[in-house]
C-alpha positions in Angstrom: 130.8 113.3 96.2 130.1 109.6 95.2 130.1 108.4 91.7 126.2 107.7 92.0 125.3 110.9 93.3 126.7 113.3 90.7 124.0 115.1 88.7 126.1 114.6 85.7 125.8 111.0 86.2 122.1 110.7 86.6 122.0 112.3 83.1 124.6 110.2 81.6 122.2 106.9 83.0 119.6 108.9 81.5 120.9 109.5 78.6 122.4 105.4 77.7 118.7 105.0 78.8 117.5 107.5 76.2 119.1 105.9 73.6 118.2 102.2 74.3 114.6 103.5 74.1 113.6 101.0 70.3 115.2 98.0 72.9 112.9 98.9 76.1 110.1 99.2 73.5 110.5 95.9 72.4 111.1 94.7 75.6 107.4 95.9 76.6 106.0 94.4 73.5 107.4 90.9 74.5 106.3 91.3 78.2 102.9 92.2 76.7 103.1 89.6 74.0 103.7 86.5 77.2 101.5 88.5 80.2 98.1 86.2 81.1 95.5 89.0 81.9 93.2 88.7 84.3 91.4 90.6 86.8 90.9 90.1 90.8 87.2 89.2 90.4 88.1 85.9 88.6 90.0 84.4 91.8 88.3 85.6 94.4 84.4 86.6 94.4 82.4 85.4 97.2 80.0 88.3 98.2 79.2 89.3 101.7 77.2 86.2 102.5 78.3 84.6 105.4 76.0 81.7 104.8 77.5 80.9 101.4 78.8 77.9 101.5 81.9 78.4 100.0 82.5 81.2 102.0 82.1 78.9 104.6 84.7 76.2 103.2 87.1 78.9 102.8 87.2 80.1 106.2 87.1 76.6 107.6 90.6 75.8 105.5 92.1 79.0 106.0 92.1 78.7 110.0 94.1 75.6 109.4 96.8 77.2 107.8 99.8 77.5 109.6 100.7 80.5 111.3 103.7 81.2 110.0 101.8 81.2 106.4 99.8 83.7 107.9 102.3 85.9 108.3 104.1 85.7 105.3 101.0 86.0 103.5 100.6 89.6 105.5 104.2 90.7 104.4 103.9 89.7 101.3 100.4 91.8 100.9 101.4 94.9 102.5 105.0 94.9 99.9 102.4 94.8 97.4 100.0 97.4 98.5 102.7 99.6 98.9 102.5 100.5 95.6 102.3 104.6 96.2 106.1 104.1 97.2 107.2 102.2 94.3 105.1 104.0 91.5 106.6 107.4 93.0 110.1 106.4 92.8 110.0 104.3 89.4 108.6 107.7 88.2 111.6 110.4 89.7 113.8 108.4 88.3 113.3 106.8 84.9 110.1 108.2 84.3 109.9 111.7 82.1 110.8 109.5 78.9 107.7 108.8 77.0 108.8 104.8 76.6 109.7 104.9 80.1 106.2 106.3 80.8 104.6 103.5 79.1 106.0 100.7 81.0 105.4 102.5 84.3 101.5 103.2 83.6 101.3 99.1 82.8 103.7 97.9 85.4 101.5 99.8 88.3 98.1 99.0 87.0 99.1 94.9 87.0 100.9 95.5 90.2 97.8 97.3 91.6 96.2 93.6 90.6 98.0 92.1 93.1 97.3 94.0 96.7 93.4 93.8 95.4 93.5 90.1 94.5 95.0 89.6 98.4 93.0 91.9 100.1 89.6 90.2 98.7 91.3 86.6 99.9 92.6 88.0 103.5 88.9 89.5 103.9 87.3 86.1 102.5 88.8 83.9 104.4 89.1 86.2 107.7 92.5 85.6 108.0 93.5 88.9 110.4 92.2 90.5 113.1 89.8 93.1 111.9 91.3 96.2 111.1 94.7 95.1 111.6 95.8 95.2 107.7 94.3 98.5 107.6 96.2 99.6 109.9 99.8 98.3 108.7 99.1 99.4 105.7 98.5 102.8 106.7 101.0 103.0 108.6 103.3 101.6 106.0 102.6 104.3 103.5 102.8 107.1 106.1 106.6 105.9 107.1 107.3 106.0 103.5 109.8 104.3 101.7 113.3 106.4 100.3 116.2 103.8 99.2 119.3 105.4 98.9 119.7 105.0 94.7 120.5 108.8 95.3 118.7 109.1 91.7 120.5 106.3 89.7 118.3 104.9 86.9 121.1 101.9 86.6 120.7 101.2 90.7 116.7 101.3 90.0 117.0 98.9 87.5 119.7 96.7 89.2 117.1 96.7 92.6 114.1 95.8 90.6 115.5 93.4 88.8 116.5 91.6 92.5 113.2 92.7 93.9 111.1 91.4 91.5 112.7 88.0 91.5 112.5 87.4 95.3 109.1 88.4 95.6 108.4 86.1 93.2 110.1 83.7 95.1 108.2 84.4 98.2 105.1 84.3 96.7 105.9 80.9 95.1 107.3 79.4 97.9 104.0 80.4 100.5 101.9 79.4 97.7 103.4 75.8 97.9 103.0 75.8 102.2 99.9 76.5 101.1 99.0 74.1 98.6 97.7 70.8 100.4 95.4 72.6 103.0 94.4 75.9 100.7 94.2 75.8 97.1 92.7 78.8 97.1 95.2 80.7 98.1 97.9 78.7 96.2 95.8 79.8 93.1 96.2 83.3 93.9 99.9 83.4 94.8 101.0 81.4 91.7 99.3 83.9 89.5 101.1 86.7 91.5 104.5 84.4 90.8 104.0 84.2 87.5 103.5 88.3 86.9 106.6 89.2 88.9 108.5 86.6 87.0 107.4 88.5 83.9 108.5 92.5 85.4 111.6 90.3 86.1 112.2 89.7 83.1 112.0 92.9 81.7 113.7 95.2 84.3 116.8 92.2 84.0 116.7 92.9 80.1 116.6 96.6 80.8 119.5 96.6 83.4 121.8 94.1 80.3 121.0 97.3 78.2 123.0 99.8 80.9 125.7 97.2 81.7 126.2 96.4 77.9 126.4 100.4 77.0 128.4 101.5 79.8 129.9 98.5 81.7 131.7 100.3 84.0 129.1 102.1 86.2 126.1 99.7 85.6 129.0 97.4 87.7 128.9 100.2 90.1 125.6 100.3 90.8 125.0 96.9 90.8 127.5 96.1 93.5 125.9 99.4 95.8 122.3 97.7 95.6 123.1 93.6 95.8 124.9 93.3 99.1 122.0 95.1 101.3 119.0 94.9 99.4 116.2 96.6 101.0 113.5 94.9 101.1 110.4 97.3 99.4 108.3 96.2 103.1 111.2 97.4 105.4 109.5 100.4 106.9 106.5 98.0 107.7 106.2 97.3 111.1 107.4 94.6 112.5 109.1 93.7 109.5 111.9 92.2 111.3 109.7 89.4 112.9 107.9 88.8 109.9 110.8 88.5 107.8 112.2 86.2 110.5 109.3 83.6 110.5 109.3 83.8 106.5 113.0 83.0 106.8 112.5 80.2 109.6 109.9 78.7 107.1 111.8 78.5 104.0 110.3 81.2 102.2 112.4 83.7 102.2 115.6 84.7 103.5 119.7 85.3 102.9 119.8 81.4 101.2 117.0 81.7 98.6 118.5 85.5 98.1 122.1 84.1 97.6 120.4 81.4 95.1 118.9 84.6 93.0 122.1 86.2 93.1 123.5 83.6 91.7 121.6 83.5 89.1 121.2 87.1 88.0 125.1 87.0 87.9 124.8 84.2 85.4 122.5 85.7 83.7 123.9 89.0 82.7 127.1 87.4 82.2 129.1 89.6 85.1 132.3 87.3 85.7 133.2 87.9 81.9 132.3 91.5 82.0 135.9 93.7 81.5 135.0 96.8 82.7 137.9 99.8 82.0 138.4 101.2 85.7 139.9 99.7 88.6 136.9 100.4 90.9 134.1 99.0 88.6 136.8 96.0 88.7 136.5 95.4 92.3 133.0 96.0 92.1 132.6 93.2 89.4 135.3 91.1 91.5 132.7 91.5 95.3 129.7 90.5 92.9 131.3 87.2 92.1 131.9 86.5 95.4 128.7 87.9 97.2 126.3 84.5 96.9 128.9 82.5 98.6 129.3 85.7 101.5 125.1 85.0 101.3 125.7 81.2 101.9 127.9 81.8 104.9 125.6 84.3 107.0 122.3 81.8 106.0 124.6 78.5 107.5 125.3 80.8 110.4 122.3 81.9 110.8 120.6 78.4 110.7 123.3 77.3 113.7 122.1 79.8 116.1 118.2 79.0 116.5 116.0 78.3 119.9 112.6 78.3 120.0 110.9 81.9 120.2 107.5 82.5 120.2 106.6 85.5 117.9 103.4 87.7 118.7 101.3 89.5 116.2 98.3 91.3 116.5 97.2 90.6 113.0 96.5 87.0 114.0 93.7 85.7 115.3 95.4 83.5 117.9 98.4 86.0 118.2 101.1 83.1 118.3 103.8 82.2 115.7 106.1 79.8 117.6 109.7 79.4 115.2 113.0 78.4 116.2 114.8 81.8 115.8 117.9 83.5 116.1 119.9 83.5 119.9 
């Protein structure tokens, strides 16, 4: 049976996890301490008039936006509204301890923020095709969502910690296609940058904790989780295309996820880890050299375009021309 999947290993995560619990305490109380609140109402609040006439501004700029903003800003809204998913698994696996419980209660009510604060703009502005959110996002939860952590609390920590950062880079990066023709929605994306740089923040602190107490299989789990991170919008469908116009566009894709790589490596310090076991060495060893692996597949990747014409129902005119993959 694999190291990750022993029972006996859950508890011992559990347990290091357990006993970090005055650190992840204080790690909420600075994450509360920095958060801006806000609530959904504050961005976006136009009514049901269709003769406002901001209403009317607001659709007028948001039919210029450019499809393949369009359809990043539906990935990105349906990751978030999967919520159900996340929530569930953040709970089976770190979630019985009373600290644990506290950060899970906040973390979903300020995620919860962010599908409510995108739905009221999509709806707004008229972005989709009537009914066609509804119906992803159905359809999203009903496929459900099962990452193979096999019940690791480090490998939940390890994947939210890349998660969080490249949604916030997604986010950030539509919000700046956005900017010149739809302040609007550059408003609303930067505030949702700026929270999932915070849950960064703390599930990054809260994965040092693990790989400082026991070096050897936070390494482990680490390496299982950064080479083929899952995407929380995988099951989505049509995920595939979607992620493949948000990659032709620069907002996401394997060169902004080698860049985050990079830099969560640096951060917790892996190349001078010195774990004890042979295997956790390799593992630390493939980490190191995994951004520059990322590097060659987005060069490749980039070399083998031709122009493809995507089609969505979501959108209104149901095009999304990109150069994309032979």
């Amino acid at each position: 049976m694999p190291h990750c999947c022993r029972p006996t290993a859950f508890a011992a995560q559990l347990d290091v996890l357990a006993a970090a619990a005055p650190a992840i305490e204080t790690l909420i109380d600075r994450h509360v301490g920095s958060r801006r609140d806000w609530l959904p109402g504050e961005l976006v609040e136009f009514g049901d008039d269709p003769q406002l006439v901001e209403l009317r501004l607001l659709r007028d700029r948001a039919r210029g936006l450019a499809p393949a903003i369009k359809v990043s800003v539906m990935l990105n809204l349906l990751t978030e509204e999967g919520l159900p998913h996340f929530h569930r698994i953040i709970s089976e696996h770190v979630g019985s301890q009373a600290i644990w419980q506290r950060w899970t209660r906040l973390w979903t009510a300020e995620e919860d923020r962010h599908g409510n604060v995108m739905r009221d703009y999509a709806r707004d502005a008229a972005l989709f095709e009537p009914g066609a959110l509804d119906r992803l996002q159905f359809d999203f939860l009903d496929a459900g969502f099962d990452p193979e952590w096999a019940g690791s609390p480090y490998r939940l920590l390890a994947y939210t910690s890349l998660q969080e950062r490249a949604t916030q880079v997604s986010h950030a990066n539509t919000a700046r296609l956005a900017a010149a023709q739809e302040p609007l929605l550059q408003k609303v994306l930067a505030r949702l940058a700026g929270d999932e740089a915070r849950h960064c923040a703390f599930y990054r602190d809260a994965f040092g904790l693990a790989l400082a107490a026991d070096p050897d299989a936070a390494l482990l789990e680490l390496a299982s989780v950064a080479p083929k991170l899952s995407m929380p919008g995988s099951t989505i469908a049509g995920f595939q295309m979607m992620a493949e116009v948000e990659r032709q566009a620069g907002v996401f894709g394997p060169r902004q996820y080698a860049a985050l790589v990079a830099e969560s490596l640096a951060y917790w310090g892996i190349g001078r880890v010195e774990p004890h076991g042979s295997e956790a060495r390799c593992a630390r060893d493939a980490l190191m050299a995994l951004p520059g692996r990322l590097e060659v597949l987005a060069d490749r990747l980039d070399h083998r375009r031709h122009l493809k014409t995507f089609e969505f129902d979501f959108l209104r005119h149901r095009l999304a021309a990109m150069a994309a993959l032979a």
